[in-house]
C-alpha positions as CSV (number, residue, x, y, z in Angstrom):
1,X,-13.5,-38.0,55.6
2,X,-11.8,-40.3,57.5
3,X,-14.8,-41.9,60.4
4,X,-15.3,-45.2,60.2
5,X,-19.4,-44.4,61.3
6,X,-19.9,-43.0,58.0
7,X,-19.4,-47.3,56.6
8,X,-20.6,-48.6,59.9
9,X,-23.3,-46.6,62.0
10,X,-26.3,-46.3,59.6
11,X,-27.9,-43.8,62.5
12,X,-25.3,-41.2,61.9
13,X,-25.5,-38.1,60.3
14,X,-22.6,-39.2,57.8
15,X,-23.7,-42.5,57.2
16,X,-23.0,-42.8,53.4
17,X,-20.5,-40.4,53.4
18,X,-17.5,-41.6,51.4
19,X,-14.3,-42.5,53.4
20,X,-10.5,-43.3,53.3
21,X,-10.0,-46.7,54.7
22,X,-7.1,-44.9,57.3
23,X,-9.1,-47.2,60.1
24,X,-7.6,-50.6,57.8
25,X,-3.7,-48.6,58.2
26,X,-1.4,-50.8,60.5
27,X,-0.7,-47.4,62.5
28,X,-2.1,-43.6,62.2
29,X,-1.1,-40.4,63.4
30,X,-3.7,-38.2,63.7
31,X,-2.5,-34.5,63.8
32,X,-5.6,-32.2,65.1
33,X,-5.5,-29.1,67.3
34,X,-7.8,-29.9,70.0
35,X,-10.5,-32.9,71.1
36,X,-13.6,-30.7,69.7
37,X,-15.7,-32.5,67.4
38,X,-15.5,-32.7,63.8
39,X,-17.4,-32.7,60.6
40,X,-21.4,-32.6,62.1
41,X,-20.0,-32.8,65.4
42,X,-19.5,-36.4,65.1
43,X,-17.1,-38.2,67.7
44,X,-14.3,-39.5,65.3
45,X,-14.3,-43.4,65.4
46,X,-10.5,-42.9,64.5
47,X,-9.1,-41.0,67.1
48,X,-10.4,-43.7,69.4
49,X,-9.1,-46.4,67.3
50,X,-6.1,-48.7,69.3
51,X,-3.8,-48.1,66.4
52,X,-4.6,-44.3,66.5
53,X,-2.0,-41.8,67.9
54,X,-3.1,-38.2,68.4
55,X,-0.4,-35.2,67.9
56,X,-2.6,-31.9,69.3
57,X,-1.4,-28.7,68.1
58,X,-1.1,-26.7,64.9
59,X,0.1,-29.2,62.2
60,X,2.9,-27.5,60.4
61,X,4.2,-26.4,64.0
62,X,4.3,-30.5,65.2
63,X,6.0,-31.4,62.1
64,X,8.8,-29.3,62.2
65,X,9.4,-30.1,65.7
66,X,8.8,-33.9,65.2
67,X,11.4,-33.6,62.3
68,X,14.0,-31.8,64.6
69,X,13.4,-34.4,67.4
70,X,14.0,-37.2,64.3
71,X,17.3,-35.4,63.3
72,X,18.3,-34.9,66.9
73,X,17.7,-38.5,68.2
């Protein structure tokens, strides 16, 4: 789990939850295939976050092309 709600919104539904600090990380990638909800349908704190950056699409498919794009540039 990686929402920041689950330290900081005690109304949520995963208040308590345990969490990786990833909202403390200088910058984050975020690499999900669409905006839908996740875990308990919860809005992500994280993907909102103004050091977040979202890569939509099937994971292993962005990162092969993200590596060729590297390579190439």
């Amino acid at each position: 789990m990686v929402n920041p709600a689950a330290r900081t919104n005690p109304g949520s539904p995963i208040y308590g939850m345990p969490i990786l600090n990833v909202h403390e990380a200088k910058t984050t990638i975020v690499l999900k295939r669409g905006r839908g909800a996740g875990f308990s349908s919860v809005e992500d704190d994280l993907f909102v976050a103004p050091r977040t950056s979202m890569l939509f699409g099937d994971a292993k498919e962005s990162l092969a092309h993200l590596i060729v794009e590297v390579k190439n540039a």
